[in-house]
C-alpha positions in Angstrom: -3.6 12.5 31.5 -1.7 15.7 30.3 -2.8 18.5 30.1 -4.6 19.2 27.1 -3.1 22.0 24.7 -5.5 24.1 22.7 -4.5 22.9 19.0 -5.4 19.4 20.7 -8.8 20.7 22.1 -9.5 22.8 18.9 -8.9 19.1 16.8 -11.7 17.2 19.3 -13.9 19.9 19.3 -14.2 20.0 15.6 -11.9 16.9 13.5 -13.3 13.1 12.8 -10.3 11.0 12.7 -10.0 8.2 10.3 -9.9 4.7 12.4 -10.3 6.5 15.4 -12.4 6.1 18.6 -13.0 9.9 19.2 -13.6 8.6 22.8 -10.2 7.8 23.8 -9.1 10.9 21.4 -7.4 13.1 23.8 -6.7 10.4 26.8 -4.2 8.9 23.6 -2.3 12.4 23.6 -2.3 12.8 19.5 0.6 14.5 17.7 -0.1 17.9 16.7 2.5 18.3 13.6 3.5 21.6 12.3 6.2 21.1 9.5 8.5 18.3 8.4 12.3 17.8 7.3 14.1 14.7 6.1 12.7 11.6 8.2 11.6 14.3 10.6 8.7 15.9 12.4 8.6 18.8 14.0 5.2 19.4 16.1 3.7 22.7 17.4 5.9 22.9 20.5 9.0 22.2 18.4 9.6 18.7 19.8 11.1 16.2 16.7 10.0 12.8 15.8 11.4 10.3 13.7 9.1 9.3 11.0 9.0 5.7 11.2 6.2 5.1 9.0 6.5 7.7 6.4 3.4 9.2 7.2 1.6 6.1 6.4 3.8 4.6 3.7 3.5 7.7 1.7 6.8 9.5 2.2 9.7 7.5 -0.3 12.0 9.7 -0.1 12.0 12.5 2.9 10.0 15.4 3.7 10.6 18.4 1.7 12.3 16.7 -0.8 13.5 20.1 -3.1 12.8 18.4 -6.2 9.8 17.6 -5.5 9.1 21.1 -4.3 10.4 22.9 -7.3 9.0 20.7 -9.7 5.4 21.0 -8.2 5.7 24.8 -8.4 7.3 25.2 -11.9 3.9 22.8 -12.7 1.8 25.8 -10.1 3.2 28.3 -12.7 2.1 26.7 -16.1 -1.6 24.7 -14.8 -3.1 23.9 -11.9 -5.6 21.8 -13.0 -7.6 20.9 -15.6 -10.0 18.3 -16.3 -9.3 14.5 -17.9 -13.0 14.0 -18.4 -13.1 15.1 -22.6 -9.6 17.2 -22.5 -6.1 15.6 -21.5 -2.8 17.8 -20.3 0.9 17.6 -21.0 1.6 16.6 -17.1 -0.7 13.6 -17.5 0.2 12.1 -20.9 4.0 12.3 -20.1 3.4 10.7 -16.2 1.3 8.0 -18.0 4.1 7.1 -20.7 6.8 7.2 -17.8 4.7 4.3 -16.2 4.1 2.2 -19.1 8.0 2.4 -19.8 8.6 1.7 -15.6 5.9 -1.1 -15.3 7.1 -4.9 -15.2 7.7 -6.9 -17.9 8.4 -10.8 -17.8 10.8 -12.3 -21.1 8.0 -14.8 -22.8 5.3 -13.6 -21.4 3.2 -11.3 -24.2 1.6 -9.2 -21.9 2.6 -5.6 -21.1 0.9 -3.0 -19.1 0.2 0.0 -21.8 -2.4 1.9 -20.7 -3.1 4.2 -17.5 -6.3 5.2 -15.4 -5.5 7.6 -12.9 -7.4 8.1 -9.5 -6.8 9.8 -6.4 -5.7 7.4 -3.9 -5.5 3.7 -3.4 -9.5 2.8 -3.1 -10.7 4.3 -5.4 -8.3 2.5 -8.1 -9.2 -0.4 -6.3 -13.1 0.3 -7.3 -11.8 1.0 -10.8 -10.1 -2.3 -11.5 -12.7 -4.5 -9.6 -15.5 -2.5 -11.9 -12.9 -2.8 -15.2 -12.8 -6.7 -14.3 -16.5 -7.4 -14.0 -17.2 -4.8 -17.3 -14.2 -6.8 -18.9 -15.4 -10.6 -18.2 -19.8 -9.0 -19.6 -18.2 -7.3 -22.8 -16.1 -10.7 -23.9 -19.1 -12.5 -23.5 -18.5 -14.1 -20.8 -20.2 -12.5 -17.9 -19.0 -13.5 -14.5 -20.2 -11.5 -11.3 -17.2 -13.2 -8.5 -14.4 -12.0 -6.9 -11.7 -13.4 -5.1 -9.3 -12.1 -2.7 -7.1 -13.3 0.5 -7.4 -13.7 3.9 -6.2 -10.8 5.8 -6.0 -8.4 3.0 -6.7 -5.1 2.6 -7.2 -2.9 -0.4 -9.2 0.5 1.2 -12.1 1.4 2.3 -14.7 2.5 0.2 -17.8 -0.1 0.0 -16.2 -2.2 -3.0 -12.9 -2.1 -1.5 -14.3 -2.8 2.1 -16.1 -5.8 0.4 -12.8 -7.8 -0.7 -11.4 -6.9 3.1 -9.6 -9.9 4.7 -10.6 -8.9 7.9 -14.2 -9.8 10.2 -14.3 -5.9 11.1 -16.0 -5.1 7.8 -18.4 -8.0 7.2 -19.9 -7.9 10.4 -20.2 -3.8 10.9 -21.3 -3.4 6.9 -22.2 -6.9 5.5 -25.5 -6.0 4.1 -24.0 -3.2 1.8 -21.1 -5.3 0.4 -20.2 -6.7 -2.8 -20.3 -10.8 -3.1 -16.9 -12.1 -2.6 -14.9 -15.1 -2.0 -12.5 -15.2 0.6 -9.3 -17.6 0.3 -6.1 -18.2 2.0 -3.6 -16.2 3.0 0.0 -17.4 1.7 1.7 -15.8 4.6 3.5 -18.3 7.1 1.5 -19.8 9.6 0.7 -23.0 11.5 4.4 -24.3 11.3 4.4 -24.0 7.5 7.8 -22.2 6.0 7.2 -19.6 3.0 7.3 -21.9 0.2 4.7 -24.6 1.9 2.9 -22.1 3.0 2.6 -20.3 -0.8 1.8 -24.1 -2.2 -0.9 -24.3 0.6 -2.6 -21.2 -0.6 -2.6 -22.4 -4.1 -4.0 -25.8 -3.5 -6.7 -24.2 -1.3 -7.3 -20.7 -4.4 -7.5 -24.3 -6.7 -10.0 -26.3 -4.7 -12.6 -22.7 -4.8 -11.6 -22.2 -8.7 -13.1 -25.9 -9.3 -16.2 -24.8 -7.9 -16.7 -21.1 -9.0 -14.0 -20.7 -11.4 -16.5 -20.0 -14.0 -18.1 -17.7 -12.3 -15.0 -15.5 -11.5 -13.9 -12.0 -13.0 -11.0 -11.9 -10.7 -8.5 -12.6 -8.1 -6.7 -9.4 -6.1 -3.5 -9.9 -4.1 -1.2 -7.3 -2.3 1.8 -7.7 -3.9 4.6 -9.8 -2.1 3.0 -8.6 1.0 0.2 -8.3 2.8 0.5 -5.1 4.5 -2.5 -3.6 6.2 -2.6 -7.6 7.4 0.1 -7.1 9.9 2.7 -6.9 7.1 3.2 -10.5 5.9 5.4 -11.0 3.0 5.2 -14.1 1.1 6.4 -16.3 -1.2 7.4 -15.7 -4.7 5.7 -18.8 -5.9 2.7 -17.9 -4.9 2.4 -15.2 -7.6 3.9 -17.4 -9.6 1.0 -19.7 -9.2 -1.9 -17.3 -9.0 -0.6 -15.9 -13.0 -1.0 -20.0 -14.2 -4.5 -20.2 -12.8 -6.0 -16.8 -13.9 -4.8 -17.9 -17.7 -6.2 -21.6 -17.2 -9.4 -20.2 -15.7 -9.5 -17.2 -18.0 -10.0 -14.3 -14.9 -7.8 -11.0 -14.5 -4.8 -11.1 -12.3 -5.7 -7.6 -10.3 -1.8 -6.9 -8.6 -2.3 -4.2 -5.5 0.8 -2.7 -5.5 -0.3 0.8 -3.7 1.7 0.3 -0.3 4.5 -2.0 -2.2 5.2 0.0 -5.2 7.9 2.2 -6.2 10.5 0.5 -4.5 9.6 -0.4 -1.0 10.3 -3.9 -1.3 13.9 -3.8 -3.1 12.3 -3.6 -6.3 11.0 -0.9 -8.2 7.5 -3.3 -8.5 7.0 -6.3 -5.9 5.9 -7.8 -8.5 9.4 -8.1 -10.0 10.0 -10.5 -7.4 8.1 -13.1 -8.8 9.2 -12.1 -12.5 5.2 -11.9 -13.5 3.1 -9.6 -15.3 -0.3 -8.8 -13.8 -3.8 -7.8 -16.1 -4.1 -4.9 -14.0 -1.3 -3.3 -11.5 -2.5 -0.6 -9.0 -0.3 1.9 -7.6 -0.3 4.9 -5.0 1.1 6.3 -1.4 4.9 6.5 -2.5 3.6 7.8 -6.3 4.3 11.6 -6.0 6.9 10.6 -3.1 4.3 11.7 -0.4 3.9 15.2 -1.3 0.0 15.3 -3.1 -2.6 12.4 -3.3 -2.5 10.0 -6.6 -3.0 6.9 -8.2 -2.7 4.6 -11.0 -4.2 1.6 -12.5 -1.9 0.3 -15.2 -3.5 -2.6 -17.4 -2.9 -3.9 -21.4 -4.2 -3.4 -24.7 -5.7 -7.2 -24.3 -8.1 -6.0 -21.2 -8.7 -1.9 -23.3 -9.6 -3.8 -27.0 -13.0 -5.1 -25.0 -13.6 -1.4 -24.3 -12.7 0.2 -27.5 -16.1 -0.3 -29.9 -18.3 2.4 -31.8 -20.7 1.4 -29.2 -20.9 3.2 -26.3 -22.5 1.5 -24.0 -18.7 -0.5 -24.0 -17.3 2.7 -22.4 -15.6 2.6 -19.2 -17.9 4.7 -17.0 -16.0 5.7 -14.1 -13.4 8.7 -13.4 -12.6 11.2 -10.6 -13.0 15.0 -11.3 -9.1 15.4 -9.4 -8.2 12.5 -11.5 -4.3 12.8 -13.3 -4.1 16.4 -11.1 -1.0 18.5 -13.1 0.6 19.0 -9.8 0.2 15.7 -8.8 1.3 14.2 -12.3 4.6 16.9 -11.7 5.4 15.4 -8.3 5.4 11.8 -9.6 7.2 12.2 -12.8 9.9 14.1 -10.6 10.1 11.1 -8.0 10.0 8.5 -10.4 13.2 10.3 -12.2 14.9 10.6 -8.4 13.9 6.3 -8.6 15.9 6.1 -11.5 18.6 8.3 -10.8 19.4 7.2 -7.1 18.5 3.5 -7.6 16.1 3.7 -5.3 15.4 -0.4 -5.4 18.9 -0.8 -4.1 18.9 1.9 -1.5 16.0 -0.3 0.0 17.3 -3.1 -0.4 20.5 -1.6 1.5 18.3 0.2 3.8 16.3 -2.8 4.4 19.2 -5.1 4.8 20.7 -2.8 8.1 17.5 -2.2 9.6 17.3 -6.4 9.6 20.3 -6.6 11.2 19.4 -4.3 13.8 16.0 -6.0 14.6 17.7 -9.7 14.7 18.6 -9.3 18.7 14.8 -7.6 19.0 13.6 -10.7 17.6 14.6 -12.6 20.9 12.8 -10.5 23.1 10.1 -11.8 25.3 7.4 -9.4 24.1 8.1 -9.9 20.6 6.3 -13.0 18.7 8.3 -12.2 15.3 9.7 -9.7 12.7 9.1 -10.2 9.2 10.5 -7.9 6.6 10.3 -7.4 2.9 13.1 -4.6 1.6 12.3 -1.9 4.3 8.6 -2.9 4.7 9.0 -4.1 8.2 6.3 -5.8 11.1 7.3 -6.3 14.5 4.3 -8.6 16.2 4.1 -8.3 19.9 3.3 -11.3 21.6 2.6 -10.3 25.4 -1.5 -10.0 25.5 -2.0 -6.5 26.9 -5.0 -4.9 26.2 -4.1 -2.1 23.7 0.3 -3.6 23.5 0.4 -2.3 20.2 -0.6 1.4 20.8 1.1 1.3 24.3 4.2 0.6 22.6 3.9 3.1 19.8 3.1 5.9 22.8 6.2 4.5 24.5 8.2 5.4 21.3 6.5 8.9 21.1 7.8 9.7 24.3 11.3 8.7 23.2 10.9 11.4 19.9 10.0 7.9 17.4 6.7 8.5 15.6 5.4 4.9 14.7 2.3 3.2 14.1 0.8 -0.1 14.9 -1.9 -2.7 13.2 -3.1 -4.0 16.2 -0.5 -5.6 18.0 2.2 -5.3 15.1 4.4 -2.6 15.0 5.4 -1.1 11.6 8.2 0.7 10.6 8.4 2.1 7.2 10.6 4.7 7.3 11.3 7.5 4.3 14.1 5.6 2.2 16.6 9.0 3.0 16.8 7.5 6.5 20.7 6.9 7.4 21.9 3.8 9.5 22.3 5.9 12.4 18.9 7.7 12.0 18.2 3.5 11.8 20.2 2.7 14.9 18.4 5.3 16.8 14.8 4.0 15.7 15.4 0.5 16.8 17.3 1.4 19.9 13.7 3.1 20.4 11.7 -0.1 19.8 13.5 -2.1 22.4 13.5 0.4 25.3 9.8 1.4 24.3 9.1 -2.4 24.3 11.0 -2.8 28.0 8.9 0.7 29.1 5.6 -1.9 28.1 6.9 -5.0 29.3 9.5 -4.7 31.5 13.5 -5.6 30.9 
């Protein structure tokens, strides 16, 4: 092992890591980052590191982006904060009009997303919709107490986001405190099947569970075009497509999670878009205020808010966040969303996306690798050599090699700020392979 600096024995001594086995803690040699630049970090001994997973999906643009910074400290000089509960702010009402004019719209269908709930990251917009969808289905007089969601998804990690968790991890370690949910399949490829069978096998199977509980069901929640904490699996179009016909036939919200998709990872400023379908509720979050302060959104329509809007208050919404629509947080994400808009962002990953496939295709042949699936720059790299630990191994290969990456197991993601340049893209790839030779051998 080496030898153990003091900001690393200072973290054990006193940090919990999220997802983290504080056994194996500082055997796995952690990062100890001091500042950031462009798709760079810069730790405490001055070594850099490619950010090839945007600090968790979070970064869309680069670190220290000098819009963002200047626009959050012109906002530091007028509010910091003030509450949402019983007061609103200028920041908040202009952030939330920005979004209803960004969020997508389908020509004949009459729905539009034109109202805003703001959180402070991704699960706890999660809880919001999933408790707006059950509230919604007991004040139309129509209580129904079910939700679905997909195999292999993953929406957070509170308990009601942990409870619609396509994984076994969560069931078996927290079953007893979980919500009642129905699991059904996942419309990524698998067993032969190409996307579009695939997206029709996941239909005929969400069909088959709405004949016998579709009565009983508020609502379904998909990741948008891609399943990402799954081992990012993108899917077909058609399945969204298909899941917007049911929820009107069967008369349940359509809950879109678009937190690690949105704001232009996928080539579109909405996954969503790909499918050309509006959802009853869209969430949205990590690449919000471009990476620089925590935030989130739930985005639904008047026909969901009427069922809430009574001289009755029991019908109120009870749920909210005390950082909830933070002013600097609403400054950072107006500024990024105008940088969207201004740069094209959609385009830059699908241009982004498009070179970093091209540069993966030979990787795609190597013996460790099972496949590499990609949607925009929203890329997976499964490993298919069974080595206890291949993913991490892999990833601390790459650190070694100045490439900061993370893995889900045995996939590798890259995710890289979208102000990475082709050679910046060159040099991460040319990474992967020798880090996957290091594992595996030539």
């Amino acid at each position: 092992m080496k030898e153990i600096t003091d900001w690393q024995f200072r973290d054990a001594r006193t940090v919990w890591h999220p997802y983290t086995q504080q056994q194996d803690w500082l055997s796995d040699n952690p990062l100890v980052i001091e500042r950031a630049e462009g798709v760079w970090l810069t730790d405490v001994s001055g070594r850099r590191f490619l950010d090839a997973c945007g600090s968790l999906w979070v970064t869309t643009y680069r670190h220290g982006e000098p819009r963002l910074k200047a626009a959050v400290s012109r906002q530091l000089e007028a509010l910091d904060h003030s509450t949402f509960f019983g007061a609103t702010h200028t920041p908040g009402i202009r952030l939330a009009e920005r979004l209803v004019e960004l969020a997508p719209a389908s020509e004949g269908d009459t729905r539009s997303l034109t109202r805003v709930f703001f959180g402070s990251d991704g699960a706890s917009v999660v809880d919001a919709a999933l408790k707006l969808a059950y509230q919604f289905s007991v004040q139309s007089g129509r209580p129904r107490d079910l939700i679905l969601h997909l195999e292999r998804s993953f929406h957070g990690d509170s308990i009601a986001a942990s409870s619609i968790m396509g994984g076994e991890q969560s069931q078996s370690t927290y079953g007893p405190l979980l919500l009642s949910t129905r699991r059904t399949t996942s419309p990524a490829p698998a067993d032969g099947l190409d996307p579009a069978q695939a997206a029709a096998r996941a239909l005929d199977d969400l069909e088959k569970i709405l004949a016998d509980c579709g009565q009983r069901c508020c609502a379904l929640i998909v990741e948008a075009m891609i399943q990402a904490a799954g081992g990012m699996l993108p899917y077909h179009p058609a399945f969204l497509q298909g899941c917007r016909e049911l929820a009107d036939r069967y008369g349940f919200l359509l809950i879109c999670d678009e937190i690690a998709a949105g704001v232009a990872r996928t080539g579109r400023m909405w996954a969503t878009e790909h499918a050309g379908i509006v959802p009853d509720i869209m969430l949205c979050g990590k690449g919000l205020t471009g990476g620089v302060l925590p935030m989130s959104a739930l985005l639904t329509g008047d026909h969901v808010a009427d069922a809430f809007t009574s001289p009755d208050t029991t019908r109120t919404f009870f749920h909210g966040h005390t950082y909830a629509a933070n002013p600097l947080a609403c400054a950072a994400a107006l500024e990024n969303l105008a940088m969207a808009q201004e740069l094209d962002l959609p385009a830059v990953a699908r241009a982004k996306g498009a070179v970093l496939g091209a540069l993966l295709e030979p990787l795609a042949k190597h013996r460790a690798v099972r496949a590499v699936r990609r949607l925009g720059v929203m890329t997976g790299i499964e490993l298919a050599a069974s080595l206890p630990r291949a993913g991490f191994r892999v990833c601390a290969a790459a650190q070694e090699r100045g490439v900061w990456m993370r893995s889900l197991g045995d996939v590798l993601v890259v995710m890289p700020p979208l102000a990475i340049t082709e050679d910046e893209l060159a040099q991460l790839t040319a990474v992967v392979e020798a880090s996957l030779d290091d594992v595996f051998g030539g």
